[in-house]
C-alpha positions as CSV (number, residue, x, y, z in Angstrom):
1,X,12.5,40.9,-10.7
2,X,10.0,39.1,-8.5
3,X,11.3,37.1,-5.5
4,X,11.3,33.4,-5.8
5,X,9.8,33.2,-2.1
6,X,7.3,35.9,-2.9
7,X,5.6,33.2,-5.1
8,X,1.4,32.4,-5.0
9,X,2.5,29.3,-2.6
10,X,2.0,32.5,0.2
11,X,-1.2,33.0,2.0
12,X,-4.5,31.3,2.2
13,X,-4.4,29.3,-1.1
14,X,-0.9,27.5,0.5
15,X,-2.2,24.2,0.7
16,X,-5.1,24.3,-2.1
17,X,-2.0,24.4,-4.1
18,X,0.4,22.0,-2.3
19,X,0.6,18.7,-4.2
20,X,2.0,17.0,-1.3
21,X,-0.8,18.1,1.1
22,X,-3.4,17.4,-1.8
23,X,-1.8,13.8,-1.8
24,X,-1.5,12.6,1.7
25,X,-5.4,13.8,2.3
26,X,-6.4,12.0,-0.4
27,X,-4.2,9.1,0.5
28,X,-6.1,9.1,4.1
29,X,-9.6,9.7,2.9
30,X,-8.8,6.5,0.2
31,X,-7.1,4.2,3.3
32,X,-10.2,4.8,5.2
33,X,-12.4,3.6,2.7
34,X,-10.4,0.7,1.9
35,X,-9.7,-0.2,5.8
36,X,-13.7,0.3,6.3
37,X,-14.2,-2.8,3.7
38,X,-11.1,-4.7,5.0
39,X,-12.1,-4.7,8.9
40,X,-14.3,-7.6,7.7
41,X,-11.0,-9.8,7.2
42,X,-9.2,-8.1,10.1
43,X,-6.9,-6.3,8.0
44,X,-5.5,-2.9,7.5
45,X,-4.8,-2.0,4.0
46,X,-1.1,-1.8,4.5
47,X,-1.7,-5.3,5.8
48,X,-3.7,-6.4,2.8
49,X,-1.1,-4.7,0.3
50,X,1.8,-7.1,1.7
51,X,-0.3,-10.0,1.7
52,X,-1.6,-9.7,-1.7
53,X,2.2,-9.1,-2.9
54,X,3.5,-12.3,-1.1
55,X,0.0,-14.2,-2.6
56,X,1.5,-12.8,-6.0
57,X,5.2,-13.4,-6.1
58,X,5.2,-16.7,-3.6
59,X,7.4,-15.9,-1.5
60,X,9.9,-12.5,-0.9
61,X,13.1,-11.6,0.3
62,X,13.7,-8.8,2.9
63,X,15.2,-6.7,0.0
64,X,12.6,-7.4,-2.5
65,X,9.4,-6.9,-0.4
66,X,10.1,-2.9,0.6
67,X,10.6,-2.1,-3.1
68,X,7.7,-4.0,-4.2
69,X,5.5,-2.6,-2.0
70,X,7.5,1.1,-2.0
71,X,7.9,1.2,1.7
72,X,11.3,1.4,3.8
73,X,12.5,-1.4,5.1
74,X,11.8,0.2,9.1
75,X,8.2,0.5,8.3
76,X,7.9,-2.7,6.5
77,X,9.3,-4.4,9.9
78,X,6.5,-2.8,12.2
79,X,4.0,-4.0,9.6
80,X,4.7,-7.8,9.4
81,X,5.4,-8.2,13.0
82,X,1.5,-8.3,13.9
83,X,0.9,-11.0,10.6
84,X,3.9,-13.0,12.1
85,X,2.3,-13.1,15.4
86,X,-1.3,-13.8,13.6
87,X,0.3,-16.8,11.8
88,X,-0.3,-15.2,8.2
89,X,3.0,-15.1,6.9
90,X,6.6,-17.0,7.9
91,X,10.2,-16.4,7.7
92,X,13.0,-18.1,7.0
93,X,16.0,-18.5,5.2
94,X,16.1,-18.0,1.1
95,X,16.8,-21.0,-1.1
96,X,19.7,-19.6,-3.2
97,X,21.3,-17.9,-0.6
98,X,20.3,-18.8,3.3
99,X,21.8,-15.7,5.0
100,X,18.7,-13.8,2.7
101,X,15.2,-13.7,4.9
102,X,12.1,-14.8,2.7
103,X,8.6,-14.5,3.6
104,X,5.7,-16.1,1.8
105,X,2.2,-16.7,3.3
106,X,1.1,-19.5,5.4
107,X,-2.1,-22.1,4.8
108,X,-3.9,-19.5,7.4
109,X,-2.7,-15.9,5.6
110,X,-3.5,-17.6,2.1
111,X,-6.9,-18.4,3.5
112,X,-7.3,-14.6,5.3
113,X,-6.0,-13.0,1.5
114,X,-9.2,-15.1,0.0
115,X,-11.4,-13.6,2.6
116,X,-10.4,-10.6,2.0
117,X,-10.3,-10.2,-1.8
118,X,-13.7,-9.6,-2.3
119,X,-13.9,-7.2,0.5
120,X,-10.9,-5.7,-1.6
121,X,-13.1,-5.8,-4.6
122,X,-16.5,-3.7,-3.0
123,X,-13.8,-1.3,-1.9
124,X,-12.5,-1.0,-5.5
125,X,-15.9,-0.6,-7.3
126,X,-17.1,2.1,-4.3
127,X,-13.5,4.2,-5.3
128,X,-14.6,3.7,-9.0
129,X,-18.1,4.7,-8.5
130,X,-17.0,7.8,-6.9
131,X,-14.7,8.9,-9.1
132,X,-15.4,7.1,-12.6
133,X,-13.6,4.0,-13.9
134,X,-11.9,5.7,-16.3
135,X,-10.4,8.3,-14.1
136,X,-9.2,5.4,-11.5
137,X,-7.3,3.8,-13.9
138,X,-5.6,6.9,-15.2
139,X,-5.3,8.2,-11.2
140,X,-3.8,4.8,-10.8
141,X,-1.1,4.7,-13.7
142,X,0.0,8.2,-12.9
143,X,0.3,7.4,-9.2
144,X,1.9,3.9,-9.5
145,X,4.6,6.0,-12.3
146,X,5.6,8.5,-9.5
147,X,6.1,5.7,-6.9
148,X,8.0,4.0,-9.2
149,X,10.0,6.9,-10.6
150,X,12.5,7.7,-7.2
């Protein structure tokens, strides 16, 4: 019987087949191309991904924002501090139930989510050039279905 650990994962093909490495370079090559076009609006993409959520749903509670966006909470923290301290988003307490944070976007980050949607746009079409149109949408439904799956 051949040993589990004895498997083709071993030697120089490792990471060729490693999904997760496969992933995250991807994931890094993609954020670089996305941050190129979004450093017109003074955005990173993470930054860009909570202010288009919070343009979409109006306004968010601490709980709802770090499954929307798939992040944990502790990350989700560092991120809005510098759009706080940039005026693009405010805090306070929820309607239904005040001890509950909600965030939505001010005048200034609705304003700086305009400005940067069609920088958002010429990143989209240079991703779907590059790979086809087709095979984003597919890469995007499979992708968005594991994030949403655990």
């Amino acid at each position: 019987m051949k040993d589990p650990g004895s498997s083709s994962l071993k030697g120089p093909d490792s990471l060729r087949l490693c999904n997760c490495f496969a992933v995250r370079q991807a994931a890094r090559r993609v954020t670089r191309l996305y941050e190129r076009h979004l450093a017109g609006a003074g955005l990173t993409s993470a930054q860009f991904s909570i202010l288009a959520a919070l343009g979409e749903a109006g306004a968010m509670t601490m709980s709802e924002l770090p499954r929307a966006l798939v992040m944990d909470r502790t990350t989700l923290l560092r991120a809005l501090k510098p759009l706080q301290r940039a005026t693009l988003l405010r805090s306070g307490p929820g309607e239904d139930d005040p001890r509950q944070l909600l965030y939505s976007l001010t005048p200034s980050g609705e304003r700086r989510l305009k400005q940067a949607m069609p920088l958002w746009i010429r990143a989209q079409e240079e991703f779907e050039a590059a790979i086809g149109s087709r095979e984003a949408a597919q890469l995007r439904r499979s992708l968005l279905g594991l994030a949403r799956a655990h």
